[in-house]
C-alpha positions as CSV (number, residue, x, y, z in Angstrom):
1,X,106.8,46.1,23.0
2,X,103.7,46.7,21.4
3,X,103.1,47.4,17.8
4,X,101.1,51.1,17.7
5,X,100.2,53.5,14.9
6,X,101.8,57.2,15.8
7,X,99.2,59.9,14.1
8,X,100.3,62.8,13.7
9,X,98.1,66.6,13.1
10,X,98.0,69.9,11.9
11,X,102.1,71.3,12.2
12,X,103.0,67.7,13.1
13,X,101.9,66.0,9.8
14,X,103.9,68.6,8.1
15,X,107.0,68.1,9.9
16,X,106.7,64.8,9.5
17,X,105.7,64.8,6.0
18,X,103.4,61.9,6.3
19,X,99.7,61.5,8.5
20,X,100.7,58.3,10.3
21,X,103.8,55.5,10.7
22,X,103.8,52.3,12.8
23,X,106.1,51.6,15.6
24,X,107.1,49.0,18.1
25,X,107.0,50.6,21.6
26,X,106.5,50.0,25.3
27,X,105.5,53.6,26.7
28,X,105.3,57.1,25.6
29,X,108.2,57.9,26.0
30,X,109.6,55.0,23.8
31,X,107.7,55.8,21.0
32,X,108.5,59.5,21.1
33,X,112.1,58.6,21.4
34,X,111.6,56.3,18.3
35,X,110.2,59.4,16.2
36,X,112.7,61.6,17.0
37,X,115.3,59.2,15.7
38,X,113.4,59.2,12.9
39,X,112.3,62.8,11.7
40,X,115.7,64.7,14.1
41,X,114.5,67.9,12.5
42,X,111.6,70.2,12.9
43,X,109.3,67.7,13.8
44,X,111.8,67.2,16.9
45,X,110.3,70.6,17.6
46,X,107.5,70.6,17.5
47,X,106.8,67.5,19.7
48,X,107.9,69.7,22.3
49,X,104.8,71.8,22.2
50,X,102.5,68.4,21.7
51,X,100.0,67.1,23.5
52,X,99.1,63.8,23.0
53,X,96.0,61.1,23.4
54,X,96.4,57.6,23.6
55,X,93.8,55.3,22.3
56,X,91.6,58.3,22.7
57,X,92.6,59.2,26.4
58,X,94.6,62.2,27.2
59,X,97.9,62.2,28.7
60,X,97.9,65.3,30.4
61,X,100.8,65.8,33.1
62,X,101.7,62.2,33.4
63,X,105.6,61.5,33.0
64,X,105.6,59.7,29.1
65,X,107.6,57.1,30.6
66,X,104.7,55.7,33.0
67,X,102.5,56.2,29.9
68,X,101.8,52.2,28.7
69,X,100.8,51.4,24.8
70,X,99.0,48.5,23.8
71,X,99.2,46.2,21.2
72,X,97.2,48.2,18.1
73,X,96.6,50.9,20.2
74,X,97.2,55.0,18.7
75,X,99.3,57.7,19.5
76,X,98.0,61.2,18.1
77,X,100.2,63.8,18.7
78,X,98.6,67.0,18.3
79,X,100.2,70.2,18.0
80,X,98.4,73.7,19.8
81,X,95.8,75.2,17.4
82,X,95.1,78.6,16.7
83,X,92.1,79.4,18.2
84,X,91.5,76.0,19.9
């Protein structure tokens, strides 16, 4: 497990009611799984529609689960944007 900070933008922040939170996770997917738990309501949504960088680097298509996090490493999870 590795300890990461989850940022979270635009219609993401608002669902989530707060900019960032830590959490302690192996891949993608485990940290995503580890929000849901934590904010089951719209934000649960919304993630659906995410896309997401890690440390910087786009996911893209790759499965969440094959998607490894690093010890102080970021998650933003950003929402479409109008016009963007």
């Amino acid at each position: 497990m590795a300890k990461v900070t989850v940022r979270y933008w635009a219609a993401a922040k608002a669902a989530a009611g707060v900019a960032e939170e830590p959490y302690d996770a192996g891949t993608l997917a485990d940290a995503l799984s580890a929000v849901r738990a934590k904010h089951p309501g719209e934000l649960t949504r919304v993630l659906q529609r995410c896309s997401f960088l890690i440390d910087g680097d786009p996911v893209g298509t790759r499965g969440h689960e094959t998607v490894r996090l690093t010890e102080g490493g970021t998650v933003e999870v950003l929402p479409p944007f109008a016009g963007g």
